[in-house]
BADREN-45855 format. One record per residue: residue in one letter; x, y, z of N, C-alpha, C in turn. Coordinates in pm, whole numbers, padded with zeros to 5 digits, always signed. Example, Ala and Ser with C-alpha at 12.3 -4.5 7.8 and 13.67 -1.06 7.14 Angstrom:
A+01319-00569+00780+01230-00450+00780+01320-00330+00780;S+01285-00225+00708+01367-00106+00714+01290+00003+00787;
! end
This chain:
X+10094+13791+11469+10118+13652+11433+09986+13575+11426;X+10001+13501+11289+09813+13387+11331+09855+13314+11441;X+09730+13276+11472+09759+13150+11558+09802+13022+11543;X+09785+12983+11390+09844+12883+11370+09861+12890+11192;X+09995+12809+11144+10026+12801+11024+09987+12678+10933;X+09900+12744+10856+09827+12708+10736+09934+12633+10612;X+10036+12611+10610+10107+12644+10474+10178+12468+10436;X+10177+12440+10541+10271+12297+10544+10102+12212+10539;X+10006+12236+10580+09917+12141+10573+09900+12166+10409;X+09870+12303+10405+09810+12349+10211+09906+12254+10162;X+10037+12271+10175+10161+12217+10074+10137+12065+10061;X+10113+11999+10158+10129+11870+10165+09963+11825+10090;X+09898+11876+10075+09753+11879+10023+09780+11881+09892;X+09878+12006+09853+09884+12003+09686+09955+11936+09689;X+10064+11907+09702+10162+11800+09693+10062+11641+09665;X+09991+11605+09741+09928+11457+09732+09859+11526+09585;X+09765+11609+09592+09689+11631+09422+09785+11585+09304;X+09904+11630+09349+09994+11597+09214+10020+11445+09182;X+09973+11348+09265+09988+11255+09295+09850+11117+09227;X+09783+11238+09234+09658+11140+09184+09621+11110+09051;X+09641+10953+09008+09639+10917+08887+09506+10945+08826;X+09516+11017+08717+09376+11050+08645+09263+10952+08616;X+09347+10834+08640+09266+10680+08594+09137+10647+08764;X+09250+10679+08845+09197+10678+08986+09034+10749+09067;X+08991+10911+08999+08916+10964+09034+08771+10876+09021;X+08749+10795+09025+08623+10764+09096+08629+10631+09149;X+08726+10620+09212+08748+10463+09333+08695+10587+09429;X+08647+10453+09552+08573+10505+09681+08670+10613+09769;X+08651+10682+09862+08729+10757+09972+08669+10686+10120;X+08737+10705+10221+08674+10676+10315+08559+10785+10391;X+08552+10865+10320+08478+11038+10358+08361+10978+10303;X+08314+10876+10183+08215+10807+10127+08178+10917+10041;X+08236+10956+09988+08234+11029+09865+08364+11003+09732;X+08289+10978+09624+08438+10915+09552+08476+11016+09523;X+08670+10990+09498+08722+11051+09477+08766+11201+09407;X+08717+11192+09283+08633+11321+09179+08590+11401+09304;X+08441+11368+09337+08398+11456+09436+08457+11536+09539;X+08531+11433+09661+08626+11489+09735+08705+11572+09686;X+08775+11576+09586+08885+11714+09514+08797+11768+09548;X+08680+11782+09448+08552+11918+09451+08572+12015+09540;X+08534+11926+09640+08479+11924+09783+08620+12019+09828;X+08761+11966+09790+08864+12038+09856+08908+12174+09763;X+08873+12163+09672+08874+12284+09584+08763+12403+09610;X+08607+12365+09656+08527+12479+09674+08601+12529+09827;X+08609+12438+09915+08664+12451+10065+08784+12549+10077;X+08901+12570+09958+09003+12599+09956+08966+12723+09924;X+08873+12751+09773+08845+12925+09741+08704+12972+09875;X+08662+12920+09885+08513+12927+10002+08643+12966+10135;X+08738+12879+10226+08779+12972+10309+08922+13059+10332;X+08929+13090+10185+09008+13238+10165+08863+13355+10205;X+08803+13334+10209+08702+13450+10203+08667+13442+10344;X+08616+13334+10445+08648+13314+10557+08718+13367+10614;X+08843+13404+10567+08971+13467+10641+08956+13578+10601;X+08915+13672+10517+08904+13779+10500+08769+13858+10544;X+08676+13766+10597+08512+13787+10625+08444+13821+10518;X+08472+13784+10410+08399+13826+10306+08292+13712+10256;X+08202+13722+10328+08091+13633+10343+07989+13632+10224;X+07946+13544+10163+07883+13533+10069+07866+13366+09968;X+07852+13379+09862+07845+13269+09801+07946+13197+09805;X+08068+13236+09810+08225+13131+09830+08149+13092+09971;X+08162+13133+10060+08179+13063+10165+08013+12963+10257;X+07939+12971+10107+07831+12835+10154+07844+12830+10032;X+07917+12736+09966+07880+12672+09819+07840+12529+09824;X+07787+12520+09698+07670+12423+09673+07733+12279+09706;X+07697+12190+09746+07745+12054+09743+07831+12029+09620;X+07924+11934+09644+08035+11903+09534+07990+11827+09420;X+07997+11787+09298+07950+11747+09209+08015+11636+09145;X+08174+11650+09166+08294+11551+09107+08333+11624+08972;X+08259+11710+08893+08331+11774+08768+08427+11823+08794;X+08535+11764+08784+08651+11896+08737+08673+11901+08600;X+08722+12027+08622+08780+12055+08448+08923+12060+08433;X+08946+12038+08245+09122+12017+08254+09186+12155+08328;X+09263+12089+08408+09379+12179+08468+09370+12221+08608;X+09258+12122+08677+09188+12138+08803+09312+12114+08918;X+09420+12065+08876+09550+12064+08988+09551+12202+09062;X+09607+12204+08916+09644+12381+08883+09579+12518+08979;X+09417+12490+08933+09348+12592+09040+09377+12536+09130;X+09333+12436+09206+09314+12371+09350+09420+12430+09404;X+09579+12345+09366+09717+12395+09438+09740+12559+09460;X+09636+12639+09376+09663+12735+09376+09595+12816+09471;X+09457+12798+09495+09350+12799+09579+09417+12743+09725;X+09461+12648+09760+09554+12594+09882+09651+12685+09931;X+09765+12724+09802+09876+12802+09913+09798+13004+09929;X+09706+12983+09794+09605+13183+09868+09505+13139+09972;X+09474+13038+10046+09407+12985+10184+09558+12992+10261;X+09656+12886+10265+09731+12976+10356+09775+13074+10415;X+09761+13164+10271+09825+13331+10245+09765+13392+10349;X+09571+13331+10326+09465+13433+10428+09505+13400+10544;X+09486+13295+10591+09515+13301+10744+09619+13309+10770;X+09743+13382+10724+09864+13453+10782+09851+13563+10874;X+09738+13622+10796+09684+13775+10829+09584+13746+10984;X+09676+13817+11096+09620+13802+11262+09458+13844+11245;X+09430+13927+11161+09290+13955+11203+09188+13840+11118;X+09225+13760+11027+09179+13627+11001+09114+13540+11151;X+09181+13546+11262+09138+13451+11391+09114+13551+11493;X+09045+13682+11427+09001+13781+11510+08838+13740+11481;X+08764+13833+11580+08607+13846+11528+08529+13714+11524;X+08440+13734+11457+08308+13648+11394+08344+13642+11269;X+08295+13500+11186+08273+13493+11040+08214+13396+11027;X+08186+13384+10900+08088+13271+10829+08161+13155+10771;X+08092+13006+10752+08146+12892+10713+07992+12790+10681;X+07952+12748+10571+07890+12660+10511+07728+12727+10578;X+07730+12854+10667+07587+12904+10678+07622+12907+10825;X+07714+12868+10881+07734+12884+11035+07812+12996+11072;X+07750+13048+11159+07861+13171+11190+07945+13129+11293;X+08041+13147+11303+08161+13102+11414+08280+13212+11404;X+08377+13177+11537+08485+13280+11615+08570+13255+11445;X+08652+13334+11426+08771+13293+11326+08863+13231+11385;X+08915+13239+11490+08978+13125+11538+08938+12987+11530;X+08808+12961+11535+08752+12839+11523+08778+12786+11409;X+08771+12881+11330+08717+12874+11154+08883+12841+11100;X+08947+12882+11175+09111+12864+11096+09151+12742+11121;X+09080+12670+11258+09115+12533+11347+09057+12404+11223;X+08928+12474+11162+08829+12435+11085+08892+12392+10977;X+08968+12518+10873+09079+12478+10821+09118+12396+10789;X+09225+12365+10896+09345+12275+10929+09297+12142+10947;X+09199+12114+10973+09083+12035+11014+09088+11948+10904;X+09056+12003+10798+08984+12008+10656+09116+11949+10595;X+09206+11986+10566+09332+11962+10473+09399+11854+10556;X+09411+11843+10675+09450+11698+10713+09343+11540+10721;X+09243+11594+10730+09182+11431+10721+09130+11402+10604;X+09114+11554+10503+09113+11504+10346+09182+11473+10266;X+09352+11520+10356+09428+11438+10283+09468+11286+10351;X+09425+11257+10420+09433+11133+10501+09343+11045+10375;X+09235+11081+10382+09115+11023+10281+09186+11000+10140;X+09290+11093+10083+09292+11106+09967+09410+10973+09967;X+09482+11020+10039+09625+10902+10063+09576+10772+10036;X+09460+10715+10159+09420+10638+10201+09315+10559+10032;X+09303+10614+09964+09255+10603+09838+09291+10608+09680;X+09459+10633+09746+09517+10590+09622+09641+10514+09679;X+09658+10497+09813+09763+10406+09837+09825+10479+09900;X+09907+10553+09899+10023+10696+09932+10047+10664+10112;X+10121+10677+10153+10202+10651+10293+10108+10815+10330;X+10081+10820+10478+10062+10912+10518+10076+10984+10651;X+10154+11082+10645+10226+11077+10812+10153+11258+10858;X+10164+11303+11002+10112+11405+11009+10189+11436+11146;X+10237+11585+11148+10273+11642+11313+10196+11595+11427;X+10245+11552+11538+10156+11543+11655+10061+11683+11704;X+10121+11773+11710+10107+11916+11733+09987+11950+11692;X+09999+11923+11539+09917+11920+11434+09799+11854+11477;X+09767+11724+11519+09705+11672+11516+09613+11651+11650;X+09700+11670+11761+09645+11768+11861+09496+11843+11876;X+09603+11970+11752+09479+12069+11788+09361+12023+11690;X+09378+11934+11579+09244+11864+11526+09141+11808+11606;X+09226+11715+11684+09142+11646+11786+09062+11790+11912;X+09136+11838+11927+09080+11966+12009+08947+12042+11939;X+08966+12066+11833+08859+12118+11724+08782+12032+11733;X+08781+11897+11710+08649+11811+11653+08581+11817+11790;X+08654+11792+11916+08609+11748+12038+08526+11859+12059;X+08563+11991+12084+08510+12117+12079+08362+12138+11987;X+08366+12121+11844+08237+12090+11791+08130+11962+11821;X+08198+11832+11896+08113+11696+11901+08054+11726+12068;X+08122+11796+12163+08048+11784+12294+08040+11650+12347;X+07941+11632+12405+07901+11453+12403+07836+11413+12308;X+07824+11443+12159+07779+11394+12079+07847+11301+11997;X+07799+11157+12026+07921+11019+11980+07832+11074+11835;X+07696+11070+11789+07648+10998+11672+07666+11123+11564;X+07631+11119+11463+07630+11183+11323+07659+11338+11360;X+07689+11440+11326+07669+11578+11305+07696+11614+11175;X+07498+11582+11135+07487+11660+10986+07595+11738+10943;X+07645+11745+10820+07751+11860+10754+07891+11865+10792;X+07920+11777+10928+08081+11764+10962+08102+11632+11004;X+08036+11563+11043+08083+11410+11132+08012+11355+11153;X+08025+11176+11122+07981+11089+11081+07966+10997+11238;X+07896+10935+11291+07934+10890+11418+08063+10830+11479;X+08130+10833+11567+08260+10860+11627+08254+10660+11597;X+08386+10646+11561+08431+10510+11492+08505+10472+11663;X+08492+10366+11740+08583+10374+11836+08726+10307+11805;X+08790+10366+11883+08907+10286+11843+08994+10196+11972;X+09099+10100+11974+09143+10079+12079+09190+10146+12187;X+09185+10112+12289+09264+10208+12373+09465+10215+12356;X+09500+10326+12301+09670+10351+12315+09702+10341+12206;X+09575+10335+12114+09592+10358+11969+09598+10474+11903;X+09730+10480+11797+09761+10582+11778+09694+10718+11731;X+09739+10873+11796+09686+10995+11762+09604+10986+11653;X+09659+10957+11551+09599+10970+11379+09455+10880+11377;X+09487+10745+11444+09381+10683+11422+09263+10762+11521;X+09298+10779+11655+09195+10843+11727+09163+10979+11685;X+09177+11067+11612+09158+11176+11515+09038+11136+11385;X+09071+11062+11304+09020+10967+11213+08859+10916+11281;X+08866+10808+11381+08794+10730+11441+08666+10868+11518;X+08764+10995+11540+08626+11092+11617+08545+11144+11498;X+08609+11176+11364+08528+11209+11267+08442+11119+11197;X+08472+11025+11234+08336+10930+11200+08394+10793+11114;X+08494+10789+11047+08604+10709+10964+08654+10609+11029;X+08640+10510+10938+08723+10353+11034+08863+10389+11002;X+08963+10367+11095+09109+10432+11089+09108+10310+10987;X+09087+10211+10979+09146+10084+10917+09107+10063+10776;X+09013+10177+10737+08955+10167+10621+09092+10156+10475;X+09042+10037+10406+09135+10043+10244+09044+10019+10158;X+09067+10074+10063+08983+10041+09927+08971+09896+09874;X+08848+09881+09878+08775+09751+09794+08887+09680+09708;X+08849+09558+09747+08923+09509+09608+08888+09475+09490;X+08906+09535+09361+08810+09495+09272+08791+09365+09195;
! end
């Protein structure tokens, strides 16, 4: 059995893609990357850690910074790229061993946490940037907060390549926002008005 299931975060990831008005791709995200980009960003992430899960280390799994090009039919790959990332980490020896991620080597367990990581606060970002209601498992969100905490240590400020300095939030304020607020993101963030 993996340790944890990949498939409802992928789904709900492609699910919002289908969602995004073509007119929309370059309003802001709260990730501070516009929109265009962020897909990118979730499209190299999606084929980059199928290979992760399989240890097949190489150019997928440190690819180049995101650019915002997509090309026609970029749903299409992405959603497709999302549910063969679930597929990989089905497979128990996915959160076995050592593997690689953006040039870091880490446990695969880490790397699957990493994941899950990834497809919930980018789709938080994505929601959060075209409007879209956005709800998430506690469970779920849990072990995010467990992951980030695990990579931040006592480190409130920046961590080059994953997190932006820790946003504080109120005290008894909700999971999502304190999830949000450790990756560096104002929970309260909405798009500009133009």
């Amino acid at each position: 059995m993996p340790e944890l299931d990949l498939h409802d975060a992928a789904d709900q990831m492609a699910r919002l893609l289908e969602e995004v008005p073509d007119d929309a791709l370059d309003r802001p995200t709260p990730s501070d990357m516009p929109l265009a980009q962020l897909i990118d960003h979730i499209g190299d992430f999606a084929s980059g850690f199928i290979a992760v899960a399989q240890k097949d280390i190489g150019d997928r799994t440190n690819p180049s910074p995101p650019t915002g090009d997509l090309e026609a039919g970029w749903r299409k790959r992405i959603t497709g790229d999302l549910g063969a990332l679930a597929d990989a980490w089905d497979a128990p020896d996915a959160w076995e061993g050592m593997t690689s991620a953006g040039g870091l080597d880490l446990p695969g367990a880490l790397a699957g946490r990493v994941a899950l990581d990834e497809l919930v606060v980018h789709r938080w970002d994505i929601a959060r940037a075209i409007g879209q209601p956005y709800d998430c498992d506690a469970a779920v969100l849990q072990e995010i907060e467990a992951t980030i905490r695990q990579f931040r240590g006592d480190n409130q400020g920046e961590i080059p390549g994953l997190f932006g300095p820790v946003v504080p939030v109120p005290d008894g304020a909700p999971l999502i926002d304190q999830v949000i607020g450790l990756t560096g993101r104002d929970p309260g963030w909405t798009p500009p008005t133009p």
